[in-house]
Each structure stands twice: as structure tokens, then as C-alpha cells.
TIRO-2110 file (N, C-alpha, C; in Angstrom, 1 decimal):
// TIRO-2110
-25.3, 35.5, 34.1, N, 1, A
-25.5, 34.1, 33.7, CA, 1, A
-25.5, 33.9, 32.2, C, 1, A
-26.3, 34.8, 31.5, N, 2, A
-26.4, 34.7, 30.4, CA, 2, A
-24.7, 34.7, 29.4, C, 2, A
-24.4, 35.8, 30.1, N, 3, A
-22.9, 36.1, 29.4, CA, 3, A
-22.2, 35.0, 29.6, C, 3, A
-21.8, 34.2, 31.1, N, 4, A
-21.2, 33.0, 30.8, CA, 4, A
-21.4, 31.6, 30.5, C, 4, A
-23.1, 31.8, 29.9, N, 5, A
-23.3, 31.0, 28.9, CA, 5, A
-22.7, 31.1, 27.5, C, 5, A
-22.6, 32.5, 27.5, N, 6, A
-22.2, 32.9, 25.7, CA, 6, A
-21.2, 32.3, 25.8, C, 6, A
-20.6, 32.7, 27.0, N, 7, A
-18.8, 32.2, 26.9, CA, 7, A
-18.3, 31.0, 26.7, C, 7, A
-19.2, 30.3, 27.4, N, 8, A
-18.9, 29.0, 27.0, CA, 8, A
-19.6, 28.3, 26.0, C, 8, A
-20.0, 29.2, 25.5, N, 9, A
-20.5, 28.7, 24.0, CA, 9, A
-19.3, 28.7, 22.8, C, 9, A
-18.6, 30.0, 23.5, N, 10, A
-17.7, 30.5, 22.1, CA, 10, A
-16.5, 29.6, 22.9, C, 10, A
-16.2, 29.1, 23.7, N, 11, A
-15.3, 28.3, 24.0, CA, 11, A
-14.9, 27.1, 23.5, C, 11, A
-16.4, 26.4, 23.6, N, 12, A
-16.7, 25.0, 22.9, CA, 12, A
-16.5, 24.9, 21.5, C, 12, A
-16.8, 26.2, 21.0, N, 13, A
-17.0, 26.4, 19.4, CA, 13, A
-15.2, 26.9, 18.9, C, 13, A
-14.6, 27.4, 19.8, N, 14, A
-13.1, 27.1, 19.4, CA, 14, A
-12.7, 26.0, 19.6, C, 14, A
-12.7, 25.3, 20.6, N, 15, A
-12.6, 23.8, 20.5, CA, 15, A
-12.5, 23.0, 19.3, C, 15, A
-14.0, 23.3, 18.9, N, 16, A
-14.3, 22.2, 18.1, CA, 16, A
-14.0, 22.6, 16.9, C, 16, A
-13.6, 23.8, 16.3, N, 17, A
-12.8, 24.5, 14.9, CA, 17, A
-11.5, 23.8, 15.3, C, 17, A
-10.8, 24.1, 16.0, N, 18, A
-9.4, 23.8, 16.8, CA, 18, A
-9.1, 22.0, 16.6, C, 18, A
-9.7, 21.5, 16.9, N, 19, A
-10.3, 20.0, 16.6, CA, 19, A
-10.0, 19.8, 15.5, C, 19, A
-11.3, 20.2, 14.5, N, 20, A
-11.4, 20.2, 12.9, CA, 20, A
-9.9, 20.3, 12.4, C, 20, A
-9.4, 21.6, 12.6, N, 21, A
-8.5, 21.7, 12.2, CA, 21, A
-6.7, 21.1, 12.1, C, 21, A
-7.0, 20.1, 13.7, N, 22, A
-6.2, 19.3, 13.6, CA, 22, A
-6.6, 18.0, 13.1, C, 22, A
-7.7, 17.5, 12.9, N, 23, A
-8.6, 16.2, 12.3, CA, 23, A
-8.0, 16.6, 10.4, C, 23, A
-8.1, 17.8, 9.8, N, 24, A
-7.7, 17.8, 8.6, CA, 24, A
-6.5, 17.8, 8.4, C, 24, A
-5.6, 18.1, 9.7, N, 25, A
-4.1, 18.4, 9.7, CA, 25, A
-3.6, 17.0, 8.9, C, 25, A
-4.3, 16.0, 10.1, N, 26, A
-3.6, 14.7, 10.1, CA, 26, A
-4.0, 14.1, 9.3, C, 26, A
-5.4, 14.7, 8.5, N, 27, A
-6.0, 13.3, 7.2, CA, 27, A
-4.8, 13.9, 6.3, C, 27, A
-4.8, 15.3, 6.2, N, 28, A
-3.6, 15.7, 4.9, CA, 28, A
-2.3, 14.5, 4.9, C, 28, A
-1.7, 14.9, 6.1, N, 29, A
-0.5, 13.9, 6.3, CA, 29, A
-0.8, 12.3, 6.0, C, 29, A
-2.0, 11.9, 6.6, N, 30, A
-2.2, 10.4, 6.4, CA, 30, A
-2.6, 10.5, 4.4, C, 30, A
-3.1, 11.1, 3.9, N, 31, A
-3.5, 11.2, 2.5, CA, 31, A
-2.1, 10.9, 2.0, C, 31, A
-1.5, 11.6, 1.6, N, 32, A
-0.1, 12.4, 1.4, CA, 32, A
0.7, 10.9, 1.2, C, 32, A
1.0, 10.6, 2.4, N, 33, A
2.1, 9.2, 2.9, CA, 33, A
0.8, 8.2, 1.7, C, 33, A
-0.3, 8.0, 2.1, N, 34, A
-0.8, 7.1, 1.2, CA, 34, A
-0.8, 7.3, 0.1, C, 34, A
-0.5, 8.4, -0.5, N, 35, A
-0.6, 8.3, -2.2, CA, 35, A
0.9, 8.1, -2.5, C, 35, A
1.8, 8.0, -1.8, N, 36, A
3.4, 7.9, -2.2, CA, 36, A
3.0, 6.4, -2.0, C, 36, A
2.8, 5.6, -1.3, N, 37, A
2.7, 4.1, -1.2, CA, 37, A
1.7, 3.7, -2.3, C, 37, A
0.5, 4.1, -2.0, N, 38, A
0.1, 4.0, -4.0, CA, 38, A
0.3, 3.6, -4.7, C, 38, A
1.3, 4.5, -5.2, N, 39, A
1.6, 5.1, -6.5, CA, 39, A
2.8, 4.2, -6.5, C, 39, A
3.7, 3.9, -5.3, N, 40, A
4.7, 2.7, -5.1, CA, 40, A
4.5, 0.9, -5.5, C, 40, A
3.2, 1.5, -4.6, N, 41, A
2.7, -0.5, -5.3, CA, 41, A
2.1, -0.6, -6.9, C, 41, A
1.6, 0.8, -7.5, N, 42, A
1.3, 0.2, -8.7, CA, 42, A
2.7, 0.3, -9.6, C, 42, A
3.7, 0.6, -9.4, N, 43, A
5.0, 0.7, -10.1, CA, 43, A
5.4, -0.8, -9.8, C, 43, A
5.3, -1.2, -8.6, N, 44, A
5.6, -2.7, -7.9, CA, 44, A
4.9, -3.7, -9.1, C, 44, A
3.7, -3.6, -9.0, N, 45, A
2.6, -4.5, -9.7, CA, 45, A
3.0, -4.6, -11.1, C, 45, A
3.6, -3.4, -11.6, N, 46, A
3.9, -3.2, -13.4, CA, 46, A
5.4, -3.9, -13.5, C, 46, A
6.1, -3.8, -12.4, N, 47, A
7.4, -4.2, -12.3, CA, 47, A
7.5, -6.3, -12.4, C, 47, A
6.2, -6.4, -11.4, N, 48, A
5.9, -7.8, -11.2, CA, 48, A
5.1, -8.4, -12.5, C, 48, A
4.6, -7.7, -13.3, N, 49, A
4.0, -8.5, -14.0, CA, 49, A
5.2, -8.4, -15.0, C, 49, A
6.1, -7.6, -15.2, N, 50, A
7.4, -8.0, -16.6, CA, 50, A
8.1, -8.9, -15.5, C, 50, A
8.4, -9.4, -15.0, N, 51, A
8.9, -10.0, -14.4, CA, 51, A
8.4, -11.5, -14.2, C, 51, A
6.9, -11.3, -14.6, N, 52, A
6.7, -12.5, -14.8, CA, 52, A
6.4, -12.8, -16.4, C, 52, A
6.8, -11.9, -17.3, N, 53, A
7.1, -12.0, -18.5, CA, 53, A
8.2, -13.1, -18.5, C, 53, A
9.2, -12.0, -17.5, N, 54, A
10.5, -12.7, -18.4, CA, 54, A
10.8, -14.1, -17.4, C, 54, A
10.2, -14.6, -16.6, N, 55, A
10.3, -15.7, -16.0, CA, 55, A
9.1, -16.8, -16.8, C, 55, A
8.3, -16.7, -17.9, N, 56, A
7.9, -17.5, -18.8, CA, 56, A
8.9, -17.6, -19.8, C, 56, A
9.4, -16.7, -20.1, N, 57, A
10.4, -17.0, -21.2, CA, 57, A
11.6, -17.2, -20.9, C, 57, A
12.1, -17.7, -19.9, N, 58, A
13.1, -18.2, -18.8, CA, 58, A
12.6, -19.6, -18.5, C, 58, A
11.5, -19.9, -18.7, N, 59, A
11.0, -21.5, -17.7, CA, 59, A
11.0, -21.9, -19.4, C, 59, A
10.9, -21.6, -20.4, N, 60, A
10.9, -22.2, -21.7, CA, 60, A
12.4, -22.7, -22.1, C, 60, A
13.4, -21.5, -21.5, N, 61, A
14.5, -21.6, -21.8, CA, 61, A
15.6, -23.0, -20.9, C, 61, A
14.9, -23.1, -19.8, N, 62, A
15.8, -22.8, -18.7, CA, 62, A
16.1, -24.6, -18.6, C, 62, A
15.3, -25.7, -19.4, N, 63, A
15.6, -26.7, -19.7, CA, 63, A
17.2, -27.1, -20.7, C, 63, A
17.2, -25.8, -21.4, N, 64, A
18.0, -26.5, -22.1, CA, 64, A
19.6, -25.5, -21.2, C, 64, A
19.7, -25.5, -20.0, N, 65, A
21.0, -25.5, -19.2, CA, 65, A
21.3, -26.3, -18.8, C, 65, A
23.0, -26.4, -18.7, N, 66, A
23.7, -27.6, -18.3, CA, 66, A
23.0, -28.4, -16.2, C, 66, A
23.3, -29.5, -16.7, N, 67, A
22.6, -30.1, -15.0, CA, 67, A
23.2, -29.3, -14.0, C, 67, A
24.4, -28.9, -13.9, N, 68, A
25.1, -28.3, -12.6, CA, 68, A
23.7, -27.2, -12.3, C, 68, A
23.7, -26.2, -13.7, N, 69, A
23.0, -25.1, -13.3, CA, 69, A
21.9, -25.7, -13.0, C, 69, A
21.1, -26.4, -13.8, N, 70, A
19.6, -26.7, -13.3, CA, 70, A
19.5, -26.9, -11.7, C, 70, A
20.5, -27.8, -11.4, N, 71, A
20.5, -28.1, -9.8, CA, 71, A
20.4, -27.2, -9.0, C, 71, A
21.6, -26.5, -9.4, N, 72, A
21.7, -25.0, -8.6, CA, 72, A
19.7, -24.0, -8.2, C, 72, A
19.6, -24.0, -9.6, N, 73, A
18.5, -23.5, -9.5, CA, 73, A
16.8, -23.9, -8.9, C, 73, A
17.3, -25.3, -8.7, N, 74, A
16.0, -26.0, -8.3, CA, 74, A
16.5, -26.0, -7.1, C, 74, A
18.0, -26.0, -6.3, N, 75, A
18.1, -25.6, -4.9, CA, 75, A
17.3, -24.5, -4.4, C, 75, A
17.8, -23.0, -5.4, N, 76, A
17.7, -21.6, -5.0, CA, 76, A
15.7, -22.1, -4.8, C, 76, A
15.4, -22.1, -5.7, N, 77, A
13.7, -22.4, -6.0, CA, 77, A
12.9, -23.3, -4.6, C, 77, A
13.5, -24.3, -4.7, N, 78, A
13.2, -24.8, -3.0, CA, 78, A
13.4, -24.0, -1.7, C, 78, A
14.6, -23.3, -1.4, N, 79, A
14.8, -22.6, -0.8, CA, 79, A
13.9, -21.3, -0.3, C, 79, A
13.7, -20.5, -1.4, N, 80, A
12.9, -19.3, -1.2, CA, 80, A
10.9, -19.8, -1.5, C, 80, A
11.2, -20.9, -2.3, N, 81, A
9.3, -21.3, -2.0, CA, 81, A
8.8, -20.4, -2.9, C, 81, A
9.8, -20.9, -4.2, N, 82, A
9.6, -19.8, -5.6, CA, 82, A
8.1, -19.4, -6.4, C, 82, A
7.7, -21.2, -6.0, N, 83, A
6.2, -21.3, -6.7, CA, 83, A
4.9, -20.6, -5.5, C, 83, A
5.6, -20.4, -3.9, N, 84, A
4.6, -19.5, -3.5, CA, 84, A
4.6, -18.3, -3.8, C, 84, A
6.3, -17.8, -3.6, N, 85, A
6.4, -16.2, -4.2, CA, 85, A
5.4, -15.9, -5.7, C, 85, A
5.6, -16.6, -6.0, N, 86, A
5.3, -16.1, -7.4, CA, 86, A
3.4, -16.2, -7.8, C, 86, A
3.2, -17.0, -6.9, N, 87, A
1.5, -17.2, -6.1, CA, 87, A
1.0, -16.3, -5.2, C, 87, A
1.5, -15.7, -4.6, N, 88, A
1.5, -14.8, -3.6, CA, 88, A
1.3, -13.1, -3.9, C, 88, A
2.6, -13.2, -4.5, N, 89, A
2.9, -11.7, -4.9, CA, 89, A
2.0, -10.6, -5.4, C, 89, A
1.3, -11.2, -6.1, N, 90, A
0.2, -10.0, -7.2, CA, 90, A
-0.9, -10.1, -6.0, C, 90, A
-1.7, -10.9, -5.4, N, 91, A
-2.8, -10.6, -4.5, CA, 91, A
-2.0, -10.1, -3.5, C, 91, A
-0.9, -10.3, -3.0, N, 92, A
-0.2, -9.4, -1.9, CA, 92, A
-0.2, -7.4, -2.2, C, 92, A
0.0, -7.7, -3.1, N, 93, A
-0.2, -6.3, -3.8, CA, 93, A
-1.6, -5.8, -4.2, C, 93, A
-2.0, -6.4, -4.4, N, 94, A
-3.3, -6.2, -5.1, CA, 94, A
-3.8, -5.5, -3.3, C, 94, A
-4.1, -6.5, -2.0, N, 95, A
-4.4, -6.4, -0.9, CA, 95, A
-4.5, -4.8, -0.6, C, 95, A
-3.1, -4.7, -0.6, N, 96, A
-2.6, -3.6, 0.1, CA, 96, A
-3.3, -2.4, -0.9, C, 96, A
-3.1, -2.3, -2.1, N, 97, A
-3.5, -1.2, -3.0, CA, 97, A
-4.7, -1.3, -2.4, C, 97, A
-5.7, -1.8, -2.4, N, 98, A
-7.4, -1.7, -1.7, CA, 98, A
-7.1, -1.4, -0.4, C, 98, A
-6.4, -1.3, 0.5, N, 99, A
-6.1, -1.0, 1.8, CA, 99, A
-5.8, 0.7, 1.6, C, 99, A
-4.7, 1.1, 0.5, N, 100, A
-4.5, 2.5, 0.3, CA, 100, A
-6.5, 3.2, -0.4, C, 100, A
-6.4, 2.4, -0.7, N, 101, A
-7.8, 3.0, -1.5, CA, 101, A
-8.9, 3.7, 0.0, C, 101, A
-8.9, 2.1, 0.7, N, 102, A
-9.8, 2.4, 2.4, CA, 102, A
-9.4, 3.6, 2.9, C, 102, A
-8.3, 3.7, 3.1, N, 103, A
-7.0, 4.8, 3.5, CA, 103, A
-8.0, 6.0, 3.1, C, 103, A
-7.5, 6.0, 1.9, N, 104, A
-8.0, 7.5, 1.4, CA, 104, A
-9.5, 8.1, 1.6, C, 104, A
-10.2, 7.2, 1.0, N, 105, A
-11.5, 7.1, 1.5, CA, 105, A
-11.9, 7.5, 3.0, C, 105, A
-11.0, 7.1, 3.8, N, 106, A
-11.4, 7.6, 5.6, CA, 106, A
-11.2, 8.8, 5.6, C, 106, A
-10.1, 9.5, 5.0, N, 107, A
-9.2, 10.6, 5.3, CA, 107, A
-10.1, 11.7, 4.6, C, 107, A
-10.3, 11.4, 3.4, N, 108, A
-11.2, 11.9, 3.3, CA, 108, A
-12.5, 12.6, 4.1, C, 108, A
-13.1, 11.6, 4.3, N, 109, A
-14.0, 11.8, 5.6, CA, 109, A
-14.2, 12.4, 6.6, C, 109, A
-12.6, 12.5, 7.1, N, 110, A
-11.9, 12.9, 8.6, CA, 110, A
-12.1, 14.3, 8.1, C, 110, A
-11.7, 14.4, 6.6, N, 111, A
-11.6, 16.0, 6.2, CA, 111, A
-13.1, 16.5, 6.4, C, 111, A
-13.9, 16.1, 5.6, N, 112, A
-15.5, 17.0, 5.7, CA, 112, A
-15.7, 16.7, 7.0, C, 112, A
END
């Protein structure tokens, strides 16, 4: 009796190494993918903020184009909901980078 207590002691206890070991497999992998998307949105964020450089120095300019173009451009601008995009964008990013941050933070966890 005693012995097939041991046994299933040492059973349990490969189990649960076995476990562990697939619990760190997967934080690696989940880590891994989250720091590529990271490191993606803060290239995003640096890309969006010159981008809203040169769209101030574009709205300064952009009066003095002929009417055809203005028109054109106040179509395109209605169309896509320019003034939300451009409202939007940085907390849309911003979101997600604190989501990769959560991310890591669990995976972590999953690891110890």
C-alpha cells in the first residue's frame, strides 16, 4: 500500500513538472508574439505622431490650393471621418500597447 502511494505520488509530481513545463512553453510563445506587436505599435505611434507633424504643416498650407483641389479633399476628409481618424488613432494605440504590457505581465506569471 505504502509503495502505491509512493507511486502515485511520483505520478502526480510528473504531472505537474509536465504541466509547468508546458504552462512556460506557451508564456514563451505568448511573450515572444507580444513583444513583436510592441515594439510594432511603438514604431506605429512614432510614425503617427510625424505624421501629425506633417498634417499641421499641411492644414497651414492647404488653404492656399486651387478650389478643385480643396473640394477634392474635403470630399476624401468626409468620407474616411478624417477628424475621427486623427482623434482616435493615438489612444487606439496607446490601448493596445497597455494590453501588450497586461500580456507580458501574465506570461510572466504563467512562467514562475
Amino acid at each position: 500500500a505504502e509503495l502505491k502511494k509512493t507511486q502515485a505520488q511520483i505520478l502526480q509530481s510528473e504531472k505537474m513538472a509536465s504541466t509547468g513545463q508546458l504552462a512556460v512553453g506557451a508564456a514563451d510563445e505568448i511573450s515572444n508574439s507580444t513583444d513583436i506587436v510592441n515594439s510594432n505599435l511603438k514604431s506605429l505611434n512614432k510614425y503617427r505622431k510625424d505624421m501629425e507633424s506633417f498634417l499641421k504643416v499641411y492644414e497651414e498650407t492647404e488653404k492656399s490650393l486651387p478650389p478643385e483641389a480643396l473640394k477634392k479633399i474635403k470630399k476624401v476628409k468626409q468620407e474616411i471621418d478624417f477628424d475621427s481618424l486623427l482623434r482616435d488613432f493615438g489612444p487606439l494605440i496607446d490601448e493596445s500597447m497597455e494590453v501588450t504590457e497586461r500580456i507580458k505581465k501574465i506570461t510572466a506569471n504563467l512562467k514562475e
